[in-house]
N, C-alpha and C positions, 0 to 999 in steps of 0.2 A: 793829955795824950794827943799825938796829932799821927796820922797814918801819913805817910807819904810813899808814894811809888813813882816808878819812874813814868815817865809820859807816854813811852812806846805801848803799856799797861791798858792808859786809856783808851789810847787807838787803839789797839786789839778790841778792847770792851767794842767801841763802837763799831766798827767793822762788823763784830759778831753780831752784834744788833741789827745794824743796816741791809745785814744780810739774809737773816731771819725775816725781817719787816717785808724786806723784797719777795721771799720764797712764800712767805703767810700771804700778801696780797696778790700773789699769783692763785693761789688756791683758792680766795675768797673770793676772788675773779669768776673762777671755772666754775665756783659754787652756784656765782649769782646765773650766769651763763646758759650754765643747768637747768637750773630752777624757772629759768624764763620761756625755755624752751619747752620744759614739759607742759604736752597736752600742745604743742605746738606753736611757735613764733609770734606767726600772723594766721591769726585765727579769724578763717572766713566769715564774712556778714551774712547773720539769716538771709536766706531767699525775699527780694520784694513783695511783697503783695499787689497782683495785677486786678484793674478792673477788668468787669467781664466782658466789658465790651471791647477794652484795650487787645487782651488775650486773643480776641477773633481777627481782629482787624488784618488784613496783609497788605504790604507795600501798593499804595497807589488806591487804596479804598478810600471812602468818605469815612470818618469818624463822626459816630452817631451816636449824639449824649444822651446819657439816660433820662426817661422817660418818669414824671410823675405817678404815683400810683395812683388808677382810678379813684376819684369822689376826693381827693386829695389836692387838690388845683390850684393857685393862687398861691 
């Protein structure tokens, strides 16, 4: 047995395929798109943690490192 069809047969197959492939990777696109988005893109970095003495400080003061605790010295 041997099947033969005409060639336009083929191309039609592939066409229908390539065009599926095209309209499926559009959708698995928006899927991924989605999914990145939830809960949101760019998701904010925790707040820093400030020293205490940074915290006080305002433009044009001396910065004043912290200080050993008493009997602690050396």
């Amino acid at each position: 047995w041997i099947l033969s069809l005409p060639l336009w047969v083929y191309r039609v197959l592939m066409l229908g395929w390539a065009l599926w492939l095209a309209f499926a990777l559009l959708g698995w696109l928006r899927w991924g798109w989605e999914a990145l988005q939830q809960g949101g893109l760019w998701r904010a970095l925790p707040p820093r943690r400030r020293h205490a003495t940074a915290a006080g400080n305002r433009a044009g003061e001396a910065h004043n490192p912290p200080q050993p605790p008493p009997g602690r010295e050396g």
